[in-house]
C-alpha positions in Angstrom: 45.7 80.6 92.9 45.0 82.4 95.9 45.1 81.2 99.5 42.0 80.1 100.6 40.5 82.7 103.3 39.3 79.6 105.3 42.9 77.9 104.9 44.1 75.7 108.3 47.7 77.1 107.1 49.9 79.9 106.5 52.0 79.4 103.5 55.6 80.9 103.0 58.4 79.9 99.8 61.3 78.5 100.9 62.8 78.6 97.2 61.2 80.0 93.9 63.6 80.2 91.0 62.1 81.9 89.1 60.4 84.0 90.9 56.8 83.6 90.4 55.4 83.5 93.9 57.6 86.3 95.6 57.4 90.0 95.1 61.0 90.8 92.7 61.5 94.2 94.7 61.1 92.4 98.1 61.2 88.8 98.4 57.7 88.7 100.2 55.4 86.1 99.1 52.9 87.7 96.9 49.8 85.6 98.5 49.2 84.3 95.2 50.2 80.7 94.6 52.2 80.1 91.3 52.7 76.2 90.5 53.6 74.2 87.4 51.4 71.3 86.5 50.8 68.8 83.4 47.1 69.7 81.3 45.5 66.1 81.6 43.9 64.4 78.7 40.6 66.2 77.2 39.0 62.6 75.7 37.4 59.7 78.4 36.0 62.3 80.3 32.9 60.2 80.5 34.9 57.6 83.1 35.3 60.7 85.1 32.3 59.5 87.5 29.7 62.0 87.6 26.7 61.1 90.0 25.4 64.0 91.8 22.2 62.0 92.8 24.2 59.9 95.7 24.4 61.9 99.0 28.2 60.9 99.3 30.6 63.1 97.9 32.9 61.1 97.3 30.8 59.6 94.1 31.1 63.0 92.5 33.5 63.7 89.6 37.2 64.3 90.0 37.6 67.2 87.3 41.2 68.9 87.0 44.5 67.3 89.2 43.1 69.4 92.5 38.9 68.1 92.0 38.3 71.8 92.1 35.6 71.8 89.2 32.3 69.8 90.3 31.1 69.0 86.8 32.4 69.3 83.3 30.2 71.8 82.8 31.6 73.9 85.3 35.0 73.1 84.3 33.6 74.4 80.4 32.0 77.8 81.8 35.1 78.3 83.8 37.3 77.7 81.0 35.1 80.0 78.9 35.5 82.9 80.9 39.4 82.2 81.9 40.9 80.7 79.3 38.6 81.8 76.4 38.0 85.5 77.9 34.9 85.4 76.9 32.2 88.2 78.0 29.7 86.1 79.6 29.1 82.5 80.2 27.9 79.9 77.6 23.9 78.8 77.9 22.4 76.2 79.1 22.4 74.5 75.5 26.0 75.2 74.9 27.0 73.5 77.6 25.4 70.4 77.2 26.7 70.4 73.8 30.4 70.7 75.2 29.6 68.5 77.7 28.5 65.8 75.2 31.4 66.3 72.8 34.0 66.1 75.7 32.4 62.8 76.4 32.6 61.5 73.2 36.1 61.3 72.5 37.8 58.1 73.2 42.0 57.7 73.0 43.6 54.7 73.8 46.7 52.8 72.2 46.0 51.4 69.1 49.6 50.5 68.1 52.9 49.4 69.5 55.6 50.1 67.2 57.2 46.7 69.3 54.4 44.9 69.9 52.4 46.3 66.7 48.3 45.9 66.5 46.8 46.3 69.8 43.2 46.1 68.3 42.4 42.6 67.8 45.6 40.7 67.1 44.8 37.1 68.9 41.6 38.5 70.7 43.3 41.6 71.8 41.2 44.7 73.4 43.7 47.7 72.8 42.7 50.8 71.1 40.1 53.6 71.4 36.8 51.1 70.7 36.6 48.5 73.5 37.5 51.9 75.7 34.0 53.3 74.4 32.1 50.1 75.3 33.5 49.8 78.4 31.7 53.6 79.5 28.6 51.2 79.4 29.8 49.4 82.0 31.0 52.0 84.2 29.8 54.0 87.4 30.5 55.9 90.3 31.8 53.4 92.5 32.4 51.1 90.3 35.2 48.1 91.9 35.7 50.9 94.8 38.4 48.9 97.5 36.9 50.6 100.1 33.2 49.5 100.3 31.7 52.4 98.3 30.9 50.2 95.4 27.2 51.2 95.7 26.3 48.0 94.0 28.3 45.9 96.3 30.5 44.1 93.9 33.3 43.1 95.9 36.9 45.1 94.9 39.3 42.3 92.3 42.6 43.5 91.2 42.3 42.7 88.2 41.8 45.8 86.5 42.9 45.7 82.9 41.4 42.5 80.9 42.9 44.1 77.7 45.7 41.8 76.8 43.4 39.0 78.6 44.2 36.9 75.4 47.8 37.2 75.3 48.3 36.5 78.9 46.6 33.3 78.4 49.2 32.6 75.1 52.0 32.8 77.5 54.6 29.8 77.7 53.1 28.4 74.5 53.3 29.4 70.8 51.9 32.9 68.6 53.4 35.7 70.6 56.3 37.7 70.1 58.9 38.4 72.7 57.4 42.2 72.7 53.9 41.4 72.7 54.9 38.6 75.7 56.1 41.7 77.5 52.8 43.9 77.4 51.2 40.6 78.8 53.7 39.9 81.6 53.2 43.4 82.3 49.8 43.4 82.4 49.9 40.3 84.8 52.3 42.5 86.8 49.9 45.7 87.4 46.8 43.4 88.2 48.7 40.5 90.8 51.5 42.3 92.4 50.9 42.3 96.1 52.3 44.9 98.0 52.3 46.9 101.1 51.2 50.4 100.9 51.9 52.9 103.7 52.0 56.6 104.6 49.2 57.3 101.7 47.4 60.6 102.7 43.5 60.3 102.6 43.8 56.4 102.1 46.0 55.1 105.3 45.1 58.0 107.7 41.3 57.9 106.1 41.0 54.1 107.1 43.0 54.6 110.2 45.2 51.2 108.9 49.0 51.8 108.7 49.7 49.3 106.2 47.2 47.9 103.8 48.1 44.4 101.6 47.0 45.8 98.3 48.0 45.9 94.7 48.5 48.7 92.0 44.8 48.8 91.7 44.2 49.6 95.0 44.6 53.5 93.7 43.8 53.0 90.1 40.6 50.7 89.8 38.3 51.7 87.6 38.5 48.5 84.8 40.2 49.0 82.1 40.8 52.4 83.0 42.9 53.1 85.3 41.7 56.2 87.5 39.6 55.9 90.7 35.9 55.2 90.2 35.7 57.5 93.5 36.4 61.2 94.7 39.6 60.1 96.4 42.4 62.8 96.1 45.9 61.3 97.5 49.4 62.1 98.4 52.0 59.6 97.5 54.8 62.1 97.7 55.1 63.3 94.1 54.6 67.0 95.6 57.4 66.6 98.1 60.6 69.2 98.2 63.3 67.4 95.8 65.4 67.2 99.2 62.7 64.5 100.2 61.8 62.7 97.0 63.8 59.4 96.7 67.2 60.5 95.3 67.7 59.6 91.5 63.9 58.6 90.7 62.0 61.5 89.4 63.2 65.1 89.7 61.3 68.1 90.6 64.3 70.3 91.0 63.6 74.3 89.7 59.7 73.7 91.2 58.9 76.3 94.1 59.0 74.9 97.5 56.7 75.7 100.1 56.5 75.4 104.0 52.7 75.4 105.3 53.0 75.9 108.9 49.1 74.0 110.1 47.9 76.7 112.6 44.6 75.2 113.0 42.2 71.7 112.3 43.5 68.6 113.1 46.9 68.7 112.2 47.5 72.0 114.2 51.3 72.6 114.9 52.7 70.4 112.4 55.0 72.2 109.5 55.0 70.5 105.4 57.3 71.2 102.8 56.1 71.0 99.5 56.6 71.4 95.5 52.7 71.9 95.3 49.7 72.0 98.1 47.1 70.2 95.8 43.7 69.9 97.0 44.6 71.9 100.2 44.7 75.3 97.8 40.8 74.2 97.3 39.8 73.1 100.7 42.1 74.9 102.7 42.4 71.9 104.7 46.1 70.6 106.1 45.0 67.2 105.6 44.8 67.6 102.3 48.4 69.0 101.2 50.0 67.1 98.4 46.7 65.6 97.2 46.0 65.3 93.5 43.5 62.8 91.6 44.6 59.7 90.1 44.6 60.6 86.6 42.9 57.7 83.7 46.0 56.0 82.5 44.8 55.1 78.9 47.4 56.3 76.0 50.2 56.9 78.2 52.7 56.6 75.5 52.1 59.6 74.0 51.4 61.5 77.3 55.4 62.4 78.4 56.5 63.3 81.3 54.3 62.0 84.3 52.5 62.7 87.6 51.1 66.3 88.3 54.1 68.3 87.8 56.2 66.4 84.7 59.0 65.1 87.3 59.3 61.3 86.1 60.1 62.0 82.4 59.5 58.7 81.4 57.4 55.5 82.7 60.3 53.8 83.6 60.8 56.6 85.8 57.1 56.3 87.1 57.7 52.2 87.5 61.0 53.1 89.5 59.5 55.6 91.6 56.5 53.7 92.6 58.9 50.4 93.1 61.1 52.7 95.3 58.4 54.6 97.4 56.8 50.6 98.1 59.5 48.8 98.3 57.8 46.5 95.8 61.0 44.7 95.2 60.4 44.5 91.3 63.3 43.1 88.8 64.8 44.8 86.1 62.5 42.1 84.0 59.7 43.2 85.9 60.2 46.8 85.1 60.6 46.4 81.7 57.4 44.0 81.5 55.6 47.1 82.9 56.7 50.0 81.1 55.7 47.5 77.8 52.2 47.1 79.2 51.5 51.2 80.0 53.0 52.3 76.6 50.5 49.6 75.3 47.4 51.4 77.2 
């Protein structure tokens, strides 16, 4: 992608190894950003959160890692005419049609070759059809943290009901030892109390430096995982391997990138980065390093994780995130969790 003309940054490579974003004959950056990401999931589109009759923003979709698409049908006539090649844009009709088949495909976990039938087994809610009812239920907004809930439901953590039943089995009789796990590990993600800090477009947003708050904080759309809200963030995933936390994910052989701010707010300061994010949209320093949260239904089959593929497997996603929190989890704990998001 190019550089946006309105960007508060200038943009050089500090590494490239393969070459992609630097002229071969002279080493100059080319202008034209070259950066490796993971396609994310074509089916639950619908929990995506389109509402373009609310003045704020930040109820409109999140389409692609970067939000740079502001429907699905954008996203389809862009992908028409990039990917496809295609000599003019679909109609009106076309789209719609796209649009409504995109919408109507639901994946989720429907089996655990540990835990085995996610879809009913002692009440259970796992698999593809509970995910379709729960669209029903869903809206811009909906169990937003941050008082954008434009019902006014108050935020609760606990996002994922799904193994509801089997969490309410535990200490007694009828579950395995592997379908005890998913539960634990769905009590885990929904009660865990921590304190998050240094978030980009959550902590500097609210002006807080440390906010009390759990995993679905960031991920609370129920029983899906993603925000119900337009809010890109930067956790750190897209940081230069030298400043990721050492043996938890890799991102070694990505480009790195130093965007020296020479305007906006954040005039004068210097990032180094894997990937700019939403800043190669808005051109905005503030944004550097943001991406979307991504829905976190069929994980298991989804290998390797976050934006660029640098946690190759969930445990490497539960260590990093226990790392970059200081959560303090157990190697139980860990285990419990990586159980529960293979069952999603």
């Amino acid at each position: 992608m190019p550089i946006p003309n309105n960007a508060e940054f200038s943009l050089s490579v500090a590494s490239d190894d393969f070459g992609c974003n630097t002229d071969p004959r002279t080493g100059v950056a080319t202008g034209i950003v070259s950066i490796y990401r993971r396609p994310l999931p074509s089916t639950n589109l619908g929990f995506l959160g389109v509402d373009f009759t609310s003045a704020d923003k930040r109820l409109n979709p999140t389409i692609m890692w970067d939000g740079r698409e502001p429907s699905l049908a954008s996203q389809a006539n862009d992908a028409t005419l990039g990917h496809a090649q295609a000599n003019g844009s679909p109609n009106n009709d076309q789209l719609n049609q796209i649009v409504s088949f995109e919408t109507g495909i639901f994946t989720a976990q429907a089996y655990d070759s540990k835990a085995k039938n996610l879809t009913g087994a002692n009440g259970v809610a796992g698999g593809p059809a509970p995910l379709q009812q729960q669209l029903s239920e869903f809206y811009p907004g909906v169990n937003d943290p941050i008082g954008l809930n434009p019902k006014g439901t108050p935020f609760t953590s606990l996002i994922f009901k799904t193994y509801a039943s089997w969490e309410g089995m535990l200490g007694g009789a009828g579950l395995t030892s592997d379908q005890a796990a998913v539960a634990r590990g769905e009590a885990l993600f929904n009660n865990t109390k921590f304190a998050i800090t240094k978030v980009g477009g959550l902590n500097d947003e609210l002006g807080i430096a440390s906010i009390s708050g759990f995993c679905g904080t960031c991920h609370d759309s129920p029983n899906v995982g993603n925000h119900s809200v337009k809010m890109p963030l930067n956790i750190g995933v897209a940081n230069a391997p030298v400043d990721l936390p050492p043996g938890v994910i890799d991102a070694t052989g990505l480009p790195v990138f130093n965007l020296a701010c020479n305007s906006g707010p954040l005039a004068g300061k210097t990032f180094r980065t894997t990937d700019p994010g939403r800043a190669l949209i808005s051109g905005k320093c503030a944004d550097i390093g943001k991406f979307k949260g991504p829905i976190l239904r069929g994980l298991a089959a989804r290998a390797p994780y976050f934006h660029n593929g640098s946690a190759s497997t969930l445990l490497d996603v539960v260590n990093f995130y226990d790392v970059r929190f200081n959560i303090g989890f157990s190697e139980q704990q860990k285990r419990d969790l990586v159980a529960f998001l293979k069952a999603l």
